[in-house]
N, C-alpha and C positions, 0 to 999 in steps of 0.2 A: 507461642501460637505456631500450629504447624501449618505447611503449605496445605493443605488441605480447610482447614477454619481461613487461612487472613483473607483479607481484601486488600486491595492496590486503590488509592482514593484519587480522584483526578485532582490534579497539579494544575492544570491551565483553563479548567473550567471559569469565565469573566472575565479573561482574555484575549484566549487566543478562538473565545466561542462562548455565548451565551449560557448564564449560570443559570439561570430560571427557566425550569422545565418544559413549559410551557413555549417561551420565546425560543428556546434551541430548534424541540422539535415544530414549529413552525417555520424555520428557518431550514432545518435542512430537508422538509418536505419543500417549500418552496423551490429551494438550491435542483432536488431533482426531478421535481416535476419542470421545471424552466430547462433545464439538462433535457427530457427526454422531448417536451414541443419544440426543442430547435431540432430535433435530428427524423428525418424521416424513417418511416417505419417502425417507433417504438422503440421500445426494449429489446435487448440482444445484439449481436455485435453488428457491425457494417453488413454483412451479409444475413443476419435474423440468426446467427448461432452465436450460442452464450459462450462469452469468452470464458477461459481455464485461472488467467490469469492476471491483474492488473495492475500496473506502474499508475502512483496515485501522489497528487504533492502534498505538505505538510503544513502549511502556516496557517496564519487564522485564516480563518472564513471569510472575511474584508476582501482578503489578499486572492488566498488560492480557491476557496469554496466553489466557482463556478465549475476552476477547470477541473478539482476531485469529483463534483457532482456528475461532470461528463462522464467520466470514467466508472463510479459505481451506478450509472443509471442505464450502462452497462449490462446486467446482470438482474435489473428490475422484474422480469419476466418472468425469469427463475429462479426468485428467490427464494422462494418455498422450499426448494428442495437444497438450498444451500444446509449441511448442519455441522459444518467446521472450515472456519478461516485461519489461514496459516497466514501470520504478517510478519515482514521482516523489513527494521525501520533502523536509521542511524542512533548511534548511543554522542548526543550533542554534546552534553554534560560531564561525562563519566568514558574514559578511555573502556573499550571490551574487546579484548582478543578473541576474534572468535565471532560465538551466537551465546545470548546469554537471555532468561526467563526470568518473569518479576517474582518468582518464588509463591506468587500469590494464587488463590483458588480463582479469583473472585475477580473483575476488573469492575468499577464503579465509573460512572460518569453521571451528571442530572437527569439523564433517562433512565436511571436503575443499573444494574448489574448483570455483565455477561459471564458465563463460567467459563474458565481454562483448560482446556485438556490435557490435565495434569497426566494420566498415563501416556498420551501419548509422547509426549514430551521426555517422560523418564526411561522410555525408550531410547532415546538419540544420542549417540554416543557424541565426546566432548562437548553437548549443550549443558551447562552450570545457573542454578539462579545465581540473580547479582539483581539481592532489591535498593540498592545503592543505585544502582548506574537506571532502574528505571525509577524511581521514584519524582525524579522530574521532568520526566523526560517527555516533551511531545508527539513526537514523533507519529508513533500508535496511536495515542489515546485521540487525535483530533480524527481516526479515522472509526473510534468504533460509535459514536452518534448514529453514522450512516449507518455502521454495518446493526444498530440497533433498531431502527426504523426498516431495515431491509431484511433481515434473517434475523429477529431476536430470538430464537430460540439456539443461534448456533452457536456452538462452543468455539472458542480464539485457540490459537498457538500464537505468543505475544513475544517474537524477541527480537534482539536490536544489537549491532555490534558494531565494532569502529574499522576491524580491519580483520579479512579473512580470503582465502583463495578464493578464487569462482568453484574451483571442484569441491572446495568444504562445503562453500554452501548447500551449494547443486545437489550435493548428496544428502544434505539433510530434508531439500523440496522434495526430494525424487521418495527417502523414507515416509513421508507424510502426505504425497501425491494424491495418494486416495483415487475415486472416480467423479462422476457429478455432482456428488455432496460434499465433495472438496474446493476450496477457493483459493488462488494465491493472490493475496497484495503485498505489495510489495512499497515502500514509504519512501519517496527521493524528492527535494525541490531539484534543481537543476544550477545555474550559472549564479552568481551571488555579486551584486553591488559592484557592478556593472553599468558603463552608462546604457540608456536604453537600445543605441540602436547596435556596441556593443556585443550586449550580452545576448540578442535577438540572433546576431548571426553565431555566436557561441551554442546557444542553445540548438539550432534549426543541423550544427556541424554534429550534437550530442545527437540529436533526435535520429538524426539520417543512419548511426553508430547503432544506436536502438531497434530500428526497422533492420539493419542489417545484421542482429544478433552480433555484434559485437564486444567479447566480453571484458576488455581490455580500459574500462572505463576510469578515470581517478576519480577522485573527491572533489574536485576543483569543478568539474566538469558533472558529476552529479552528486549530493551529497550521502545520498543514499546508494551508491555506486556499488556496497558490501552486498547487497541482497539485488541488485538490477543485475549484477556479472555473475551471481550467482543463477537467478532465473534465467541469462541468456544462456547459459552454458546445460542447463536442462534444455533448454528451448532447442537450440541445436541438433542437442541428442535425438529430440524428438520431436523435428524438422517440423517446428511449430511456425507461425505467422505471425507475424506482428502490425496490429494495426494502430496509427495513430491518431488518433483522436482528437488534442487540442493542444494548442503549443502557445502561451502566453506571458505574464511578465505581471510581477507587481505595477508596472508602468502601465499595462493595461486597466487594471482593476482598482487601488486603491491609493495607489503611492507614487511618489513623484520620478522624474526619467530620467537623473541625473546618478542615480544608482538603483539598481532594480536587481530582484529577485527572479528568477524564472524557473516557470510550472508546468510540467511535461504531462500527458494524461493518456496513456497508451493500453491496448487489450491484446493479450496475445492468445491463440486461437489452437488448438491442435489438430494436427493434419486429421483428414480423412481417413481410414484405413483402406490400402490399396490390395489385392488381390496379388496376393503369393507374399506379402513382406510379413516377416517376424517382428518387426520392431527392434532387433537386432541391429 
């Protein structure tokens, strides 16, 4: 079967997120509609402009669901005119040097099927599929529900790595950058098994690191650190903003506080075009 026919089948669907069609998408309409009546003014970022790009966490929906829902409700506004997601997610399971693609045309989840932007993809130089290192990975897959209820007609760029420079990455966002029909998310939990109070100030020293385009991040400190150092290091270039959204903790949501997970839910915004700059 060549990349163009396979499908990628979801691994964590009864998990890490509701298998029955129905129950999912009930849920994560809930998750974003509860997401956009706590924030004033709707959809779109803090200031009513759709973010570029967003730092979104990974686990179940128990755990993290609120604060991801924060974050892609985001974006609600405008999702129509989303029609390509660019996600870059840790590889848990499977060491990847690099950025690496699940080879497949096709990504599956209980809601149906998103297509892959396979050319865009075979464009990028040192990106390699490695249907190995995605095949269980959740990383992505607990993020495209949303991104199926919110832009299902857009195509994904699905990859996930263990370990790469901020400038490798940065160079591959910046090749697939796109304009308004472009998305970037990006897949990190944060601090990990921790006691609560902790990993609260671990996370709140990562967050501030975050806000401050700092690309310098480890694994320890975010676990999706490969694709966040990589977006801050475009972010820099293009003296983007970064807003933070919600900063909370398995100890908040579903789990107990003597070790705790923590979930980061950030937008970052691109500057305004200023009179006389090249973007140079």
């Amino acid at each position: 079967m060549t990349a163009t026919e396979s499908v990628r089948p979801p691994a964590v669907a009864g998990s890490f997120y509701p298998a029955d069609p129905g129950a999912l998408g009930a849920l994560v309409d809930r998750l974003l509609a509860e997401a956009s009546a706590g924030r004033p003014g709707g959809g779109g970022g803090g200031d009513g402009a759709c973010p570029k790009a967003l730092i979104v966490p990974h686990a179940g929906y128990v755990y993290s669901g609120p604060i991801a829902a924060a974050a892609f409700a985001r974006v609600a506004d405008a999702a129509s005119r989303i029609q390509r997601v660019v996600m870059i997610g840790p590889a848990h399971r499977v060491y990847v040097d690099g950025l690496a693609w699940p080879g497949a045309a096709r990504l599956r989840t209980p809601l149906g099927e998103l297509a892959v932007d396979v050319e865009a993809i075979r464009g990028l130089p040192g990106v390699g599929a490695h249907p190995v290192a995605h095949a269980r990975e959740h990383s992505l897959e607990v993020m495209l529900p949303f991104l199926q209820r919110l832009a299902p007609h857009a195509k994904v760029v699905p990859l996930i790595g263990s370990l790469a420079p901020a400038a490798e990455v940065g160079h591959v966002l910046e090749a697939l950058w796109g304009g308004a029909e472009t998305l970037i998310v990006i897949s990190s939990d944060l601090s990990h098994y921790l006691s609560y109070r902790e990993g609260r100030a671990r996370d709140e020293h990562t967050a501030a690191r975050i806000v401050d385009l700092d690309v310098g991040l480890s694994g320890e400190e975010a676990c999706g650190a490969v694709g966040i150092n990589g977006l801050l290091w475009v972010a820099r270039r293009r003296r983007m903003r970064v807003e933070r959204i919600d900063l909370r903790s398995s100890g908040d949501t579903a789990g107990p506080r003597d070790e705790v997970v923590g979930y980061g839910a950030f937008a970052l915004h691109e500057a305004a075009p200023t009179a006389g700059w090249s973007g140079a």
